[in-house]
N, C-alpha and C positions, 0 to 999 in steps of 0.2 A: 366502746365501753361495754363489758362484761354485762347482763342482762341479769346479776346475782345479787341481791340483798343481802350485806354484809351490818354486823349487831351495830358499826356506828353509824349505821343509817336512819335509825330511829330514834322518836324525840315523843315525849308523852303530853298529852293534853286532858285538863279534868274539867267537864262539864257539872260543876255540882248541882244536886237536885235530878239531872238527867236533860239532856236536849229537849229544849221549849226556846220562846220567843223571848222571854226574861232572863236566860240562865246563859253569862257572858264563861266562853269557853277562857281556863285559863292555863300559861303557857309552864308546864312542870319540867325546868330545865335542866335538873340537878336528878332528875328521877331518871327508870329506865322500865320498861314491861320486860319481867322474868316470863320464862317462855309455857305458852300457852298450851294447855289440853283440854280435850273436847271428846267423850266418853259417848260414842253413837248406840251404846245398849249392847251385848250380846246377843246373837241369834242359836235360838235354840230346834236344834234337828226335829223333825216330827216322822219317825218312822213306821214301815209297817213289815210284815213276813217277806219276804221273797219269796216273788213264782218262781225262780229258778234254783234254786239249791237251800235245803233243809237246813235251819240254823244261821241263815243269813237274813240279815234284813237292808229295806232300802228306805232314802229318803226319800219323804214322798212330798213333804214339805215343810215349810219352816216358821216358827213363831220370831218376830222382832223384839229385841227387849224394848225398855224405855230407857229413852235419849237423857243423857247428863246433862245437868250445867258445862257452860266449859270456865274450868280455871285457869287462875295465873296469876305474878306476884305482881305487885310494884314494890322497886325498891331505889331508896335514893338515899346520899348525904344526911347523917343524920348533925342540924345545923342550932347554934346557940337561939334560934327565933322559935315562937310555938308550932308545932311539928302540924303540918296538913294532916298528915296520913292518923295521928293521935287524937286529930279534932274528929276527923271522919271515922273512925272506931269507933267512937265515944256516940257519937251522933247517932248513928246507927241504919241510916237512909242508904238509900240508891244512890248511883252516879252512873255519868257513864265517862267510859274513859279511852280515848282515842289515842293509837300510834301510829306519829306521820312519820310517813317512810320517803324518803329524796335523797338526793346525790350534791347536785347544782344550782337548791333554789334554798330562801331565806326559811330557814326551817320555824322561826317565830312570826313568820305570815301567815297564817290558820286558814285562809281558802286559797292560797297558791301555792306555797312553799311545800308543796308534794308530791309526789310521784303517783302514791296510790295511802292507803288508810285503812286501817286496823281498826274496828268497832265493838267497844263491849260495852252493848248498852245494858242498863239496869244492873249495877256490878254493886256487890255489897261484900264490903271488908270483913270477914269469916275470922280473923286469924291476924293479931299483930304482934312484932317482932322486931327485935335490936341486935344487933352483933357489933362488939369493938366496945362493949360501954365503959371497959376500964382496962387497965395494963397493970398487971407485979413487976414487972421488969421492961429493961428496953426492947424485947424480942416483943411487946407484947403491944407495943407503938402501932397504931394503924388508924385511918379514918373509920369513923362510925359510924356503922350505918342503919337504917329502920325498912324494914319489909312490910306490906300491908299484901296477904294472901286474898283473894279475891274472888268471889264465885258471879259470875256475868247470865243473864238472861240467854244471850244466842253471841255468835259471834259471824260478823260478815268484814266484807271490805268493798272502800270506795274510789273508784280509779276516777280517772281522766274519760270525757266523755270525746268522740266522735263525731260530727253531725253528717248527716248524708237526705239530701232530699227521696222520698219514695215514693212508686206508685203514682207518678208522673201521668200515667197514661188515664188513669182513673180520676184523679180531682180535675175534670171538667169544669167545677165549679166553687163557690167559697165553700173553704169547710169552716161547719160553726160549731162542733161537738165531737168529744173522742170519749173513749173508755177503756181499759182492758178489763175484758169477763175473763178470765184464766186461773186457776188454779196448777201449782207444782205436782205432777205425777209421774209415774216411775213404769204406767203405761196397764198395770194391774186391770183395770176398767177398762181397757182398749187404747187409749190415747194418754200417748208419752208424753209431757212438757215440762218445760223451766216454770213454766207461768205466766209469758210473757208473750205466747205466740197469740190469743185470739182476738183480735183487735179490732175495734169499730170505729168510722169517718161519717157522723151526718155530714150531709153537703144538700145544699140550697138547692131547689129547685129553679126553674127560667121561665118567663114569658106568662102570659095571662091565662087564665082559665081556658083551655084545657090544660095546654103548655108540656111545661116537665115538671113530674113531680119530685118533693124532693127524697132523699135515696140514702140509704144506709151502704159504706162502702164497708166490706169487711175481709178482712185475712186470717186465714187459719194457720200462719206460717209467718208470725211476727213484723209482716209486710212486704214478703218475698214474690208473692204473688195476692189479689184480690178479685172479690166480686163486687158485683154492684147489686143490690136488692130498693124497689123505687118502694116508696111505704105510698102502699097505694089507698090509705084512709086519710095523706093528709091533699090539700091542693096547693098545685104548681107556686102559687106568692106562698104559704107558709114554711114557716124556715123550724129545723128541729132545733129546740135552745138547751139543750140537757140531755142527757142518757145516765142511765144508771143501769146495769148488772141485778135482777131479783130472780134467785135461783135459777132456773135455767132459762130466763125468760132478758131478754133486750129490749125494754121501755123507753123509748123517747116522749120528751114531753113539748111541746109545741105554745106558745104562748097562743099564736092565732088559729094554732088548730087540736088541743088537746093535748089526749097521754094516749100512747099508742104503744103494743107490745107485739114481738116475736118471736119463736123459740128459738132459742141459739142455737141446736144442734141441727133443724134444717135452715135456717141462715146460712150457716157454713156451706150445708151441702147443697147452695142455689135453689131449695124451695122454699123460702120461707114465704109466710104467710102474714101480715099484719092485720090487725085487729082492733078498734078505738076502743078503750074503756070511757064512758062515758055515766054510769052509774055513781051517784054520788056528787057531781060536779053541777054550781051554780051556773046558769048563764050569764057569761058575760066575766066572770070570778076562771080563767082558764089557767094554765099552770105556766112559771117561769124556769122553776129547776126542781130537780128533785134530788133527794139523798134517803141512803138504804143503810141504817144499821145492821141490820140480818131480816133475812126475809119475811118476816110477819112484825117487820116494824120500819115503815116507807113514811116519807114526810115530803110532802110538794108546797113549793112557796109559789103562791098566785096575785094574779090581780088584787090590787085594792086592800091589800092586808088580810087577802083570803090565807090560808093556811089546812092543807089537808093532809089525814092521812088514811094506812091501808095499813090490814095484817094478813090483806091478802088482795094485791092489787090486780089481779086477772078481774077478782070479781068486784073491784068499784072502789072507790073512795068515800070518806066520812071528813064533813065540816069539823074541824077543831076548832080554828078561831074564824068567826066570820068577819071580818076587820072590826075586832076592837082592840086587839093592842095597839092596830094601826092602822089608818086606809089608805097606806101610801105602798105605792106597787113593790113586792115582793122581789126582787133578782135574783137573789144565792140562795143555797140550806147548808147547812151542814153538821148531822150529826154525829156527836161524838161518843156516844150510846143510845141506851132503850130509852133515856132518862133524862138528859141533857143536848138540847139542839137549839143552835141559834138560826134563824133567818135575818138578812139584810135588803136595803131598798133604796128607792128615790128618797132624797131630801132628809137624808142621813135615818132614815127609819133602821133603827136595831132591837129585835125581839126576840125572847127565848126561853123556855121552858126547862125545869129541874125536873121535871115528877111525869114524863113524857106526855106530855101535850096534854094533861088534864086541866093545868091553868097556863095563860102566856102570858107573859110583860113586858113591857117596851123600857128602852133606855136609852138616854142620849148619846148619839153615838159619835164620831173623831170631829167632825165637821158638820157645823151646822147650814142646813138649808144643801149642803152636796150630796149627789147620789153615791150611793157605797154600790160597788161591782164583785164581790169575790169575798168570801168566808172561810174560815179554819177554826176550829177548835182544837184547840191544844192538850184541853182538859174543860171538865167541866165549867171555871170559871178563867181559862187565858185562851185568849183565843185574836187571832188575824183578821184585820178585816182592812179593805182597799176602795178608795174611789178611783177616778180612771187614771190620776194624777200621784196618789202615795199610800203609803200602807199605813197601819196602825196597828198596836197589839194594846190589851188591856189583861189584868191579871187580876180583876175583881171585877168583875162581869160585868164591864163598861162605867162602872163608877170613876173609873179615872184610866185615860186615855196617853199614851208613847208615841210619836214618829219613829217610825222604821226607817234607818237611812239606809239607801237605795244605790247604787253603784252606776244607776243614769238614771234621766228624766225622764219618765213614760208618761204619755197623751192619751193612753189606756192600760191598764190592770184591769184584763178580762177571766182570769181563773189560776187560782191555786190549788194545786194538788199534793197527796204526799204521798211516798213511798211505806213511808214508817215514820214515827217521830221523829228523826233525827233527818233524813233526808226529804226533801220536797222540791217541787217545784212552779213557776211562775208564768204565767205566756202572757207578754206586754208588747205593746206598742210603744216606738220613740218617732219623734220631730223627724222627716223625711219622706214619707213615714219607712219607718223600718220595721220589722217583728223583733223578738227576739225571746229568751226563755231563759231567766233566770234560775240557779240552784240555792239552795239552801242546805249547809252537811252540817247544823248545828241545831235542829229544829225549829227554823225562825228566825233567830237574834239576827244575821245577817244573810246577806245575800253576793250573790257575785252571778258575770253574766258569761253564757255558755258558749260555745266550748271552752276546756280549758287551754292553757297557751299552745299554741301551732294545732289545733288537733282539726282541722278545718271551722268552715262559719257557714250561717245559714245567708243565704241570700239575699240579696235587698228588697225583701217582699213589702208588699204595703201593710201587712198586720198579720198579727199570730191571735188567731184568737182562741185557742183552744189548749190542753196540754193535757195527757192521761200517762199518768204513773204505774210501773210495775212493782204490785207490793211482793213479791217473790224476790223480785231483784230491784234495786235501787241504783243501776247504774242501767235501766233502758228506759226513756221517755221517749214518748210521741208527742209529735205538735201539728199543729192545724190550722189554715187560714184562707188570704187572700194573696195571691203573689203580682195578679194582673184585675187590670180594671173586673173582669169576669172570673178570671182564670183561679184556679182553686190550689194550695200547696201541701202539702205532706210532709214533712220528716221526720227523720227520726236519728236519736244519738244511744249510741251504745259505748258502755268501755270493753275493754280486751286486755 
């Protein structure tokens, strides 16, 4: 079979509102996406004299314009029922709006029936339009049809994923923490990338004091090759339960041993150095996770309903909440600006601040009396949250609580990530025990388990307990866990 996308391969899908946990994609079967452009800016010459001949000049360098929207139409059947494309003009919001592109699968099953996938998220109808709306004659007979012109945020696409274990030689031991620190470059500053290549593995230390301690595995090269760096401020029993990216710097935070940082750029190159920050921090109040909306704004969920933060974490942390929204232990963060960040805990403790951490509040969160393991925010007020057994989303900031159905039964939900709104992903445990990493290409609403059909499968490890997302690209995740009673796993799934 020809390896060519031909026009009746595609089939449209409208997420109204925009990919989140609430917004159910639906299946536009009578529509079609008119064809797409995407306006990269003009580049304009920067010249100067030539040394070599009088009246000549050379380039010496170049200015980039600024990057377009990309547009395109939808156009479908125009049908005796109230017209979509005429409510969404009217309305005047965002959407986003996906084309599944397949050959041989059910092209109305929204996380199989594709080959690969068309994303234009945040698309706003600019422009609506009818052709065919009437005839003077029989020459003049034809279906009707409505255009909705279209300007999109960015446009990407989402393939079929891969899975391949990596870096085999390196997890010696459980990994409990991943991250990518990466930014897309074009190599201008020295160093080329997608965004995807520099990627960090805590892994568990072994044995009793003095022992091993535990270690930052890292790759400059998407996992092609790695090192090993032992973070020699934490000891051998403490395990790193968190990382986070703060400008150029790789923070782990350690429940029984701290918040500890090291510069990424000698990390990569085998010297790094680690460092405890220990300013600012309660005894006893030590940190469970951290999250980084931009660098002078860090928030650590701790013991006991501690909650801290930094605007400039090299030099120390500040008590925000000392547990009184809550004094039940702290597990997840996650914010989803300067402004809005929830924390979640033991014995369903859910807590979270609008006005950035100058007041916190607690709410009742999916399950009473269960620990909640894993947080998302969606937006300020919809946001994901998991105990080890199921999910949850809420769209009025816990006031009232949805079961997420799940495409199997996990025995743990130990972290959610996301790529971008629309894409994310899951690392769970099921009965066996097995790992495994679920996708989400709809922001939430559902889910389905990786890879997709025949593209290989992760092995029958005892647990995944980790998963870090590339926000450059949404089709590379890394996972992380346990594969053997000791023994530590790695992989990683790409599309192509």
């Amino acid at each position: 079979m020809a390896d060519t996308v031909q026009a009746g391969h595609s089939r449209v899908w409208l997420i109204e509102g925009g990919a989140a946990p609430s917004n159910t994609p639906v299946y536009m079967g009578w529509y079609k996406v008119d064809d797409p452009s995407w306006g990269q800016g003009d580049v304009t010459p920067v010249k100067a004299p030539s040394g070599d001949n009088y009246n000549k000049f050379e380039e010496v360098d170049s200015v980039e314009g600024a990057q377009e929207r990309p547009t395109f139409g939808i156009t479908g059947l125009y049908t005796f029922s109230l017209s979509t494309l005429l409510r969404l003009t009217r309305k005047g919001c965002e959407n986003d709006i996906q084309a599944h592109i397949g050959r041989c699968t059910n092209p109305q099953d929204f996380n199989r029936g594709w080959e690969k996938i068309l994303v234009f998220p945040k698309a706003r109808i600019t422009t609506y339009s009818g052709e065919g709306m009437g005839a003077l004659n029989e020459e003049d007979k034809k279906a009707t049809m409505e255009t909705g012109e279209m300007s999109a945020k960015e446009m990407y696409e989402i393939v079929r994923l891969t899975f391949a274990e990596i870096l085999g030689a390196a997890a010696t031991r459980e990994i409990t923490a991943s991250i990518v620190c990466d930014t897309s470059s074009c190599g201008d500053c020295g160093y080329e990338s997608d965004g995807c290549q520099k990627v960090f593995f805590g892994m568990s230390g072994a044995s009793a004091t003095p022992g091993t301690k535990p270690s930052v595995i890292y790759s400059k090269d998407a996992g092609d090759t790695s090192g090993n760096s032992s973070v020699t401020t934490l000891f051998s029993n403490e395990y790193i339960d968190d990382m986070a990216c703060v400008g150029g710097y790789l923070v782990v935070a350690s429940q029984l041993g701290g918040l500890h940082y090291a510069d990424i750029s000698d990390l990569l190159a085998g010297s790094g150095v680690w460092t405890e920050i220990s300013t600012g921090f309660v005894i006893g109040k030590l940190p469970n996770a951290i999250d980084v909306a931009d660098v002078s704004h860090v928030w650590i969920a701790a013991e006991d309903g501690y909650i801290y933060f930094s605007n400039d974490v090299i030099a120390g942390v500040e008590v925000q909440d000392a547990g009184v929204a809550t004094t039940q232990d702290l597990s997840a963060i996650d914010a989803f600006d300067t402004k809005n960040v929830v924390a979640v805990g033991e014995s369903n403790a859910v807590v979270y601040t609008t006005n950035g951490g100058e007041t916190w509040q607690s709410v009742t969160g999916p399950a009473v009396g269960v620990d909640l393991t894993a947080v998302y925010m969606a937006s300020g007020v919809e946001w994901l949250v998991s105990t080890a057994v199921g999910l949850w989303r809420t769209e009025d900031s816990g006031a009232n609580w949805t079961a997420v159905s799940l495409p199997v039964t996990p025995t743990d939900i130990s972290k959610i990530r996301f790529s971008n709104s629309t894409v994310g992903y899951m690392a769970i445990t099921v009965a066996g025990p097995a790992g495994k990493i679920l996708r989400t290409i709809d922001g939430g609403h559902s889910w389905y388990v990786l890879p997709e059909q025949g593209t290989g499968v992760i092995a029958a490890n005892e647990k995944i307990n980790t998963v870090a997302a590339c926000k450059d690209d949404v089709n590379v995740v890394f996972g992380g866990g346990l594969e053997a009673t000791t023994v530590g796993v790695i992989v990683k799934a790409k599309g192509s």
